[in-house]
N, C-alpha and C positions, 0 to 999 in steps of 0.2 A: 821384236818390238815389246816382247812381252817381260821380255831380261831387263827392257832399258827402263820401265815402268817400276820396275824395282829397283832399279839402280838409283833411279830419282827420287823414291821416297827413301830410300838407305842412305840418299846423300842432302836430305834434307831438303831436296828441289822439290816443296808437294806439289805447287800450281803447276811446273812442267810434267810430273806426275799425271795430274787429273786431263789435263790439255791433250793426252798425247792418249790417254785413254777415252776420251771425246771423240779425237781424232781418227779412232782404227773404226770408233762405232758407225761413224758417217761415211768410213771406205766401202767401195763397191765391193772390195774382196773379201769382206769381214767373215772372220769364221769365229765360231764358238768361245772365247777364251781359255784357257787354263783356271781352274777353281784356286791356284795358286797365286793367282795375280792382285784377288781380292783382299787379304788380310793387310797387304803393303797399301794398296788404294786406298782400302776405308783411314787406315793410319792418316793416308796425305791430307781426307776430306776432315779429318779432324783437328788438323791444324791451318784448315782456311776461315776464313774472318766471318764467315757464316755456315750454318747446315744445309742449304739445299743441294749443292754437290751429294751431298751424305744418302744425305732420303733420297735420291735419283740412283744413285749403286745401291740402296735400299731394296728398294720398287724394283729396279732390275735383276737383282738376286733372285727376288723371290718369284719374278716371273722365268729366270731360268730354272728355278729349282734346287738352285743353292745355299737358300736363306736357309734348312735345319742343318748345314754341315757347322762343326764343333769350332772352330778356327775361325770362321768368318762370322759367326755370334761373340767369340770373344773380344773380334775387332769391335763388333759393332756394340756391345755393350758400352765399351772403352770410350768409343766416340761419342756417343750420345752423354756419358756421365760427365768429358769434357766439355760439352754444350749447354749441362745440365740438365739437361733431359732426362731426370732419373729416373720417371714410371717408364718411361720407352724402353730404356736400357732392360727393366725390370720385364716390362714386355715380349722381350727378345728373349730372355731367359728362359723367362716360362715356357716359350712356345720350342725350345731345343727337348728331343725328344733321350736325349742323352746328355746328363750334364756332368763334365769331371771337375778336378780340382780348378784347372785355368781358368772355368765360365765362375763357380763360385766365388774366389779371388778376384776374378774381375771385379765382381760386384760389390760383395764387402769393403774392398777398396774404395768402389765406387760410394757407396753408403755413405761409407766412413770420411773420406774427406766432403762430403758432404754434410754432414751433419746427422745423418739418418739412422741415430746411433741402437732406438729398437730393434730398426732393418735388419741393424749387423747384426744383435743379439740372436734374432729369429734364422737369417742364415748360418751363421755357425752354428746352431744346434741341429739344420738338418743336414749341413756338412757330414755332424759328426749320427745323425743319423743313416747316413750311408755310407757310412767308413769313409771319409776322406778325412787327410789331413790340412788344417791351413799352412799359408806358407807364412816368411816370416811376415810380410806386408798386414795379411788379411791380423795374426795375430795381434799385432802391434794395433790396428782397429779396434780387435775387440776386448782387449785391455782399455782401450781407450773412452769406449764406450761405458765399460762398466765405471769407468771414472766420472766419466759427466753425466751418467745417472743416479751416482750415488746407489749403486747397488751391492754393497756388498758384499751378498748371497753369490749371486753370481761371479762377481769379481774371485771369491774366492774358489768356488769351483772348477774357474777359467785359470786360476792360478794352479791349481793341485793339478787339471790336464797340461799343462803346458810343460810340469816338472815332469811330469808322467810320459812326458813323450820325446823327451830330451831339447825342450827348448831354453832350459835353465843354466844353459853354457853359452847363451849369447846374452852379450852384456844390455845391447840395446832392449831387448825383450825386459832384460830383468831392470833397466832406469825405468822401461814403460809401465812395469808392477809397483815399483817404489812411486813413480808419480800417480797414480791410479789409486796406493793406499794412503795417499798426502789426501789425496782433492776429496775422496772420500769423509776426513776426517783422522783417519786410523796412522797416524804419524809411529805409533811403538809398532806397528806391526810391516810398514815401511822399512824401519830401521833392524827389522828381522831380514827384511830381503838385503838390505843393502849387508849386514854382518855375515852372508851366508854365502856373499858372492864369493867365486874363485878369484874373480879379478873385476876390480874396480877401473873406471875411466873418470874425467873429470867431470861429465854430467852428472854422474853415482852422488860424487860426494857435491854437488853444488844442486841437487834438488832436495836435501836434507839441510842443509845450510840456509837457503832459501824457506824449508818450510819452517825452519824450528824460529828463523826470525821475523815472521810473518805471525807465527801464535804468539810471539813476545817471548818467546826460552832463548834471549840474546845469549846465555851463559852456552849453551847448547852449544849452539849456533858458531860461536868462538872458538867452543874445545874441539870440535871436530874440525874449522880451520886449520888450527896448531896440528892436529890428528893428521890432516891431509899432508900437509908440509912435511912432517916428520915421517910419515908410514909408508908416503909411496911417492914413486919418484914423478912428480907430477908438477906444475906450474900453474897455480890461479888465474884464472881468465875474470871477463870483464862479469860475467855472469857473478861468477863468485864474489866480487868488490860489493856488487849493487846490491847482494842478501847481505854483506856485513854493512852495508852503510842502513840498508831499512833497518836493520838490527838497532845498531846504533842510534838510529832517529826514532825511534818506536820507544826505548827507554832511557834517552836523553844523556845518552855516554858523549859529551863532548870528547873528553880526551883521547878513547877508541877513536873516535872520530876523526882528529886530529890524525892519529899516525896510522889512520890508512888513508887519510889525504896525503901524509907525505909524502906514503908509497906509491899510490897513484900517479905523482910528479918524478919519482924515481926511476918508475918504470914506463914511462911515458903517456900512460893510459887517462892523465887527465883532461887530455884533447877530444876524449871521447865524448859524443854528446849523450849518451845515457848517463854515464858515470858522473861526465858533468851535473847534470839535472838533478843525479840524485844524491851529490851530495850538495846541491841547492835546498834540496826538502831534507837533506840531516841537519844542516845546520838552523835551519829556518825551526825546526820538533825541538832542535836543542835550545831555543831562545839566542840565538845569536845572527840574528836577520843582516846584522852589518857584513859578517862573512858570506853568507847567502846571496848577498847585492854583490859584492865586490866578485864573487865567482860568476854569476850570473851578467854581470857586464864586461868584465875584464876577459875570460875565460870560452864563455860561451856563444860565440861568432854567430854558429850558424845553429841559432834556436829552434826547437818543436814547441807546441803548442804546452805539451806537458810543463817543460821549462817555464814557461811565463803561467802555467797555472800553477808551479812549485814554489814560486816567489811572491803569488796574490796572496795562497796561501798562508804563506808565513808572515808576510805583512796581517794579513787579517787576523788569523788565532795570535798573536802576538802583541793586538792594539793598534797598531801601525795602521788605522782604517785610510789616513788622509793619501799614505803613501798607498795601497793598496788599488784605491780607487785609481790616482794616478799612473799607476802601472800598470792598472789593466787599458786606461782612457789612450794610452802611450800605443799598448798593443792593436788596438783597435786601427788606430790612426800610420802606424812605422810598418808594421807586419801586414802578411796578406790571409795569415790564420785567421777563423773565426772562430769564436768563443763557441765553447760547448757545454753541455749541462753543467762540468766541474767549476768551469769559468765563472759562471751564473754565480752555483750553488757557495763558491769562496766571495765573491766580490761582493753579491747580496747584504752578508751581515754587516759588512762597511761602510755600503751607504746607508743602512738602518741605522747601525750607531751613531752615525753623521745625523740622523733625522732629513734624509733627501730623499724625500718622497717620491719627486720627482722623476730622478735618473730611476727609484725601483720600479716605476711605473713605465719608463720609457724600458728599461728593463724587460718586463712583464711581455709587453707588446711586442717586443724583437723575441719572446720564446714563443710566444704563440706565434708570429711570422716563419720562425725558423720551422715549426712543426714540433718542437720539444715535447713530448710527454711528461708534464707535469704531475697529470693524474696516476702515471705510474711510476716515475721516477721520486720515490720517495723523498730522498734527500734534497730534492730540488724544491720541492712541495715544501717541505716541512720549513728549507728556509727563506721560501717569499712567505709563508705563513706568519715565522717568525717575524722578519721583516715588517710587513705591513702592522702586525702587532706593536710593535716596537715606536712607528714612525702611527698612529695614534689610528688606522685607519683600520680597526676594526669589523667594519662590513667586510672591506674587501678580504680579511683573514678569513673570516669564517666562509665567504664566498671560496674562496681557494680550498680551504681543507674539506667543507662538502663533497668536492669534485675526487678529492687523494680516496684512490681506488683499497688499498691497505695501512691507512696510517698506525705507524709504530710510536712508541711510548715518546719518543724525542718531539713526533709530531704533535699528540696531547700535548707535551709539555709547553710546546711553542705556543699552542690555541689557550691554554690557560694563564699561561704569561702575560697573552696579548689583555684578557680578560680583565685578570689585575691591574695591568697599568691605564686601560680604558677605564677605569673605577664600575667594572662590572663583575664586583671580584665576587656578587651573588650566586654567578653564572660558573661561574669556573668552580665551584660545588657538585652543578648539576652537570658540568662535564665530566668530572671525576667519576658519578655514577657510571655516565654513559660509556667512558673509557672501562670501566670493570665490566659494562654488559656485553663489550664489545669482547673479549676476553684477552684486551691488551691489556698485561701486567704494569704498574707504575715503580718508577723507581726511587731512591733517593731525591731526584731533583724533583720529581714532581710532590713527593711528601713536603719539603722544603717552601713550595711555589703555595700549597695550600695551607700550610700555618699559616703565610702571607695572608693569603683567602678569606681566613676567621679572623682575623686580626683588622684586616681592611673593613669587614661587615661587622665587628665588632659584636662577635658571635661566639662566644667563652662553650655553648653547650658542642657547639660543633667542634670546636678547637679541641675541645674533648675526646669528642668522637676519633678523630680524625690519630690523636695521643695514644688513645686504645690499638686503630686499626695499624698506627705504627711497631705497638709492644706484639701484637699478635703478629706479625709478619714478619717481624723481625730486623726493621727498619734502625729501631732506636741504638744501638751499637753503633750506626753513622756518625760522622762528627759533623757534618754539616746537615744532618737533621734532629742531632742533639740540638744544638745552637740554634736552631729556629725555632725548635720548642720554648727552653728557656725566653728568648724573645716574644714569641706570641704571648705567654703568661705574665710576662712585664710588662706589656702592652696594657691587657688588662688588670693591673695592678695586683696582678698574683705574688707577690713577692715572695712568700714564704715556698710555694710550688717551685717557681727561678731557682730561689738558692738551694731548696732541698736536690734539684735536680742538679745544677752544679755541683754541688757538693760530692752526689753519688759518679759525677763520672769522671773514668777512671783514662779516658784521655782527653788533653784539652790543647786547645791552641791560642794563639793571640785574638783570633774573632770570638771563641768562647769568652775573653776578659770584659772584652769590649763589647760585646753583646750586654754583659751583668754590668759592667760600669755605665754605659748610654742608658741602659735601663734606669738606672737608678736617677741617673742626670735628670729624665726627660719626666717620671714620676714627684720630680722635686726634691728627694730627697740627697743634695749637693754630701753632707756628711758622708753618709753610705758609700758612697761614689768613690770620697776620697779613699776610705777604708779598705774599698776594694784596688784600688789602686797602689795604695800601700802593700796590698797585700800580694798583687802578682809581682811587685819589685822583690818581695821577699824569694819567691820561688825559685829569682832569677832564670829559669831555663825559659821565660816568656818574655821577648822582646819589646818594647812597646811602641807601635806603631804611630804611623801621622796620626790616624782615627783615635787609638789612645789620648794621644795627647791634645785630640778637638774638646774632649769629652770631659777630661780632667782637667782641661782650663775653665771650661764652660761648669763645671763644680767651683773652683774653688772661686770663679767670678759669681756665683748666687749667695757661696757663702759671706762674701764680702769683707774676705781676710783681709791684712794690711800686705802682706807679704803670697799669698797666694799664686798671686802672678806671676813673680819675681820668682820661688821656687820652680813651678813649670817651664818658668822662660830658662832659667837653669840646664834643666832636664832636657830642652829640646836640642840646645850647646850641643849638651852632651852626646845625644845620638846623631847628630846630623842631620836633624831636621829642619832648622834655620832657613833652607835653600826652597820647602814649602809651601806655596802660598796661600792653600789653605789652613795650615798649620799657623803661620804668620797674620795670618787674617783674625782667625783667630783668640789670638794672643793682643792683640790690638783692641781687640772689643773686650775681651777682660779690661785690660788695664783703664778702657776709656771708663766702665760702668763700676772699676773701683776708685774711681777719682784720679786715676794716675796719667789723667789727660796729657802731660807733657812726655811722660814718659813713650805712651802710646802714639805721640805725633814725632820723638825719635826715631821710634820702629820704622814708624810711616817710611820717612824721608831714608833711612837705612835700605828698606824691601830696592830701593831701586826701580830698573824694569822684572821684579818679583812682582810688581802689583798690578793687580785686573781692575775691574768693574768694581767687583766687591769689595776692595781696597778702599776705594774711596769713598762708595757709599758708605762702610761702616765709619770712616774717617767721620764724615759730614757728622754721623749719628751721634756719633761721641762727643764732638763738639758741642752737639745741640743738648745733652743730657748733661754736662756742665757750665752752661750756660753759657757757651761762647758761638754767643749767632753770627755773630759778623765773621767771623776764622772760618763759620760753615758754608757762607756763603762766597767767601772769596775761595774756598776748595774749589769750586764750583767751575771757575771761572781756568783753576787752573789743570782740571780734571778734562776737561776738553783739548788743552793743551799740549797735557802729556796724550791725547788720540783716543778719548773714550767717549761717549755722548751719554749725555745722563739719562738715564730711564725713568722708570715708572718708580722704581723704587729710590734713587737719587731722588728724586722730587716729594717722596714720600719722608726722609730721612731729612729734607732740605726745610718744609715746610714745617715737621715738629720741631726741630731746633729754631725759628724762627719766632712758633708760639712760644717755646720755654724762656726764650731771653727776650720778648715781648718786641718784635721786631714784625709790628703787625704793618707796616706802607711795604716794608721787601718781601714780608712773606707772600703782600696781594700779588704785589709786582711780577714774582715766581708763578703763582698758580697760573695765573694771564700769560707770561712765556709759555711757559708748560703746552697750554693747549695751542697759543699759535706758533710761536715759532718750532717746538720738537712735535705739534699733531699728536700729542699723546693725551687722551679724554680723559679727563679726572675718575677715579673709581672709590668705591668706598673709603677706603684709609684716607684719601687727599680730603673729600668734602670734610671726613671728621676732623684731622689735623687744621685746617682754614675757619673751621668753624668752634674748635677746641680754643684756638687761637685769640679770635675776638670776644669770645665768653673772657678767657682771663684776664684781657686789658677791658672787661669790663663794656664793652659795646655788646651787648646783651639781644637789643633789638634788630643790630646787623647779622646778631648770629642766629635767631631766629629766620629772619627773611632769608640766609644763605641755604637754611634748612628749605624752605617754600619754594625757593627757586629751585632745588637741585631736585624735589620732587618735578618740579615741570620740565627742565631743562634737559637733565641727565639722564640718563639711560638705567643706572641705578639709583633713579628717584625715591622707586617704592622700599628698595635695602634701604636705604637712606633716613626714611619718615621713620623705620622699623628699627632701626641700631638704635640697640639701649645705648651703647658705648657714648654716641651722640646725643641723646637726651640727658644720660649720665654726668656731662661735660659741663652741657646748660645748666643743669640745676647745680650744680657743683659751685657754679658760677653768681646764681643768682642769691645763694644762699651767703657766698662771700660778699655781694653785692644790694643785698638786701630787697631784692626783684620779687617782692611774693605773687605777682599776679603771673610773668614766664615760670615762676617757679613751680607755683602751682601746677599750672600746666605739662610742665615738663614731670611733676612727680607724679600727677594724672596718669602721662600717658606710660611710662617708668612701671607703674603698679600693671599694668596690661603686659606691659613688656615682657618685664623680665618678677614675676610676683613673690617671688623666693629668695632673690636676691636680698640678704641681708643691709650691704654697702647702702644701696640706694634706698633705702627703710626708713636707713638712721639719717643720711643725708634731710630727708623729707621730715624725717621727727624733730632735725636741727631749726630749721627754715619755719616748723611751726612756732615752737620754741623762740626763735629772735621774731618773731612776727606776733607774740603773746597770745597762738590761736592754740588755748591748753586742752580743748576739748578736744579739737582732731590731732591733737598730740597722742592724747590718753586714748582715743580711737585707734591710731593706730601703733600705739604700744598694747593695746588686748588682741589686735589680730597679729600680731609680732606674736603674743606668748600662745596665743591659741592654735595657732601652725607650728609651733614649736621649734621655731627657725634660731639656731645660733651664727651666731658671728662666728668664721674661722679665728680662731689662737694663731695668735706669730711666735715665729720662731727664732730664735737668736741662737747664734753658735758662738762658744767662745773657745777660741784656742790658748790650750796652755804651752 
């Protein structure tokens, strides 16, 4: 009976195994067993669906007296480490009053596939404290261990016995040294094990392949490809594809890329769903998302999770947020995967970019449901942080990143971002501190993020500061912290700082041109602009972008050339930026603000479906600044048409071309739509425009009361009583119209206003003057010279 007991676990039978040894125990004839029966039994109770079988041969061991023999502690080690039971196992060992190689290897094994990679360290030292040796199993542990410790001390000690004692002639020992010096870090001394082998197999050369395209040394990564193929007679597996394809997407080699997909199809292997996937995520790193779709639908039947998050991916880093979102809302709803941190952490900036607040909050709720670890999982962290920054909600950012247990420089960067675009760009100063007390390093992006900073607070000592802390660390060599230098100092009208520092640097790009040329635009100085403009054409190796060419219409429309337009609209031909519609936009608003009205309603009617929103609002506006109100208002009419509803600012653009061409019954007509049929409340710019309006045709009194009302009525009542703009308007008005008693009042309230204001001085000195009131003329021509207030000088450009 005791033969058949073994015969059962030898033949995989273990429940007839255990049954039959049940069995002899409950017979009346039962005698003693053989101690030989036990190592096959415990085997059987370790491959049943639970342990208590185990612990009852356990328990009965030990009450025969069996439990300290050598053989049936090795079973029992064994079974308990496949139940998991690893103190027990560790239990059993201790208590064997003699322990050889088999009990140690048990264990180490045991350790080791479990994760208990100290354990194993601690074991093999007292292994070799009593002269044992391991076998290849326990080796291959603690190779392993010293890998995911990052130890390298010992790593290499456990390397110098293992040569020492001739285990340097098996190949898999010597891949588990080579992966042991990758994981560590130590890839040159990896690639010593691997040149010193006698003989190579295909994992040899495909964990070298793997790690050199993993650090980015794709050139590496390559030649020892070619090196495998040519040196040994060997055949590339799938392993191998999938380091040259991360190779390839990590430094954006489409063409590599390319002809190991063809090989892939050559040799069949693109059925595979790893290889699939992962050249889903090459092509997606190369910028060519349409190949990525097309593989990822066509190609890949029966998708993992990884797949659908190699394709959010690339939609997202790519721009692609609309598609992005939709492929993950796809996956949620077709597939029975759930989304995992990766899922999250890719889709997240897409609906931020989107501004859907919404889905990141319904988001948010489904990671906390799931149990995600936000607070630890960095990247997860960092990108609801950015997220909620991004989509305006501020509390909730800093709520999130409080909780992130280690935030790294990406995550600052995210919480200062968010700062900036919340206009608490005070705040993101005192983060910076708090990042440097924290003894997270900032990088490039966050130098970049804080010129923003100073620039927003309009804060030149700190923008300083901040200039210095970049020379001493060694920032300023960046180009995209050059370029936001320069910008911060144009910002504040540093001009001479801008160009000295352009000047000095010694690389630059198209955002560098563009940075000096918007500066110049937005300081006023259109000339300069062009200049610089002139002057990257000269360079030629700088291309001039859309943004260029916003910048340098927007000059030569201030300088108010005859031809200005016309040259840019030229230029734009020329590059291909025509198809634009920022670009065409524009260009449109030049030509309308240099009189070239017809020509700019050309364009118009040209752009096609090129044209948005702002298409026709500028349309409207242009109309209205050469006095064609009626053409502004039929826009209107037909701007709904083409599928757009006018907004705040259509109505804003609608009602000043209205006052210009004195079309005061359609402009009322408008303001009254406005509020009932599109629900849109009038806000500062309308009241002035409506009340700009009837000052010029001269209803003086209706544009006072429109003032009284909009204090009681409006919501920006009190802006309203306080805009010089508006008072400005009035007296403008009244002095054309001979009104001294509104006038009065209006220059009354004008001197509280705005007190420095030159324009509205002289305005008020005129009004005294046609009114023949010479004393408060001469009164207020001595506190004119006594403030020492000049008139700005105009400027006139003449092109020769």
């Amino acid at each position: 009976m005791y033969s058949l007991i073994k015969t059962f676990a030898g033949n995989r039978r273990f429940l007839q195994s255990v049954f039959l040894f049940k069995k002899l125990l409950l017979s009346p004839s039962w005698l003693k067993p053989d101690i030989l029966v036990f190592p096959p039994l415990i085997k059987s109770c370790a491959y049943l669906p639970h342990p208590n079988f185990g612990f009852l041969i356990h328990g009965y061991l030990m009450k025969c007296g069996f439990g300290n023999w050598v053989g049936v502690g090795n079973s029992l080690i064994r079974m308990y480490m496949k139940f998991g039971y690893i103190w027990d196992a560790y239990g059993v060992f201790e208590e064997m009053p003699i322990k050889d190689e088999d009990l140690f290897n048990s264990l180490v094994s045991g350790f080791g596939s479990n994760g208990f990679y100290d354990e194993v360290l601690v074991l093999f030292e007292q292994m070799l404290d009593v002269g044992l040796l391991p076998s290849l199993d326990s080796a291959f542990y603690v190779i392993m261990a010293c890998g995911e410790l990052g130890n390298l001390k010992k790593g290499t000690l456990v390397h110098e016995f293992l040569i020492e004692n001739g285990f340097d002639r098996n190949v898999s020992i010597l891949n588990s040294l080579i992966s042991m010096y990758i994981k560590i870090g130590k890839i040159d001394s990896g690639r010593r094990v691997f040149c010193d082998m006698p003989k190579r197999d295909i994992v040899s050369w495909n964990s070298l392949i793997t790690a050199y395209a993993r650090n980015g040394n794709w050139a590496e990564a390559f030649n020892l490809f070619l090196s495998m193929k040519s040196a040994e007679d060997l055949f590339p597996n799938r392993i191998t594809f999938l380091g040259l394809l991360l190779a390839c997407g990590q430094i954006g080699n489409l063409d590599l890329g390319k002809s190991i997909h063809g090989h892939l199809i050559c040799t069949g292997l693109i059925s595979d769903l790893r290889l699939g996937t992962a050249m889903v995520n090459m092509y997606a790193k190369c910028d060519r998302v349409e190949c990525a779709q097309t593989i990822f639908e066509e190609e890949l039947f029966d998708r993992s999770l990884v797949s659908w998050n190699s394709l959010i991916a690339g939609y997202s880093h790519n721009g692609y947020d609309q598609k992005a979102t939709l492929l993950y809302e796809r996956m949620i709803s077709e597939s029975n995967l759930k989304p995992d941190a990766v899922t999250f952490a890719n889709v997240v900036p897409a609906y931020a970019s989107l501004a859907d607040i919404r889905r990141i909050r319904s988001i948010h709720t489904f990671i906390v449901k799931k149990g995600l670890d936000m607070d630890g999982d960095v990247v997860l962290g960092t990108a609801m942080v950015d997220a909620y920054g991004k989509c305006l909600d501020i509390k909730a950012a800093k709520s999130l990143f409080s909780g992130i247990k280690k935030p790294n420089t990406a995550t600052w960067n995210a919480m200062i971002a968010g700062n900036n675009l919340n206009h608490h760009a005070d705040k993101s100063m005192l983060l910076f501190l708090e990042m440097l007390q924290s003894k997270v390093f900032p990088d490039a992006i966050t130098m970049v993020m804080l010129f923003q900073s100073c620039g927003e607070i309009g804060s030149l000592k700190e923008g300083t500061m901040v200039h210095c802390y970049c020379l001493s660390k060694g920032f300023s060599p960046h180009l995209t912290v050059g370029n936001a230098i320069i910008d911060m100092y144009m910002r504040f009208g540093c001009v001479k700082s801008s160009q000295l520092l352009f000047n000095e640097m010694s690389l630059k790009n198209v955002v560098t041109w563009n940075t000096m040329l918007f500066g110049y635009v937005k300081i006023g100085d259109s000339a300069m602009a062009m200049r610089v403009f002139r002057q990257m054409q000269s360079e030629n190796q700088y291309k001039p972008d859309s943004v260029t060419m916003i910048s340098s219409i927007q000059a030569s429309a201030a300088i108010l050339t005859s031809c200005g337009a016309e040259i840019a609209h030229g230029f734009i031909a020329k590059l291909g930026l025509d198809s634009e519609t920022l670009v065409m936009n524009s260009l449109i608003d030049a030509y309308a603000k240099t009189g070239f009205i017809e020509k700019a309603r050309s364009l118009f009617m040209q752009m096609g479906n090129l044209r948005d929103q702002s298409s026709w609002n500028i349309m409207i506006a242009g109309c209205g600044m050469n006095g064609q109100g009626r053409e502004a208002c039929e826009l209107v009419s037909h701007m709904e048409e083409d599928g757009y509803r006018p907004n705040s600012i259509t109505f804003t653009s609608l009602l000043s071309s209205c006052s210009h061409s004195g079309l005061i019954e359609e402009g009322c007509w408008y303001f009254d739509m406005m509020m009932r049929k599109y629900k849109i409340q009038p806000g500062l710019e309308h009241w002035t425009c409506i009340i700009d309006m009837h000052a010029r045709a001269g209803r003086l009194e209706e544009a006072y009361q429109l003032i009284e009302n909009g204090l009681h009525q409006n919501s920006d009542g009190d802006a309203l009583w306080d805009c010089d703009a508006v008072w400005g308007a009035l007296l403008s008005a009244c002095r054309m119209n001979m009104n001294m008693e509104l006038g009065l009042l209006a220059g009354e309230k004008l001197l509280k206003l705005a007190p420095d204001n030159c324009g509205y001085r002289t305005l008020l000195s005129n009004l005294y003057a046609s009114g023949k009131r010479w004393d408060e003329k001469a009164k207020l021509r001595r506190e004119f010279e006594d403030r020492r207030l000049m008139k700005k000088p105009g400027l006139s450009v003449v092109e020769m």
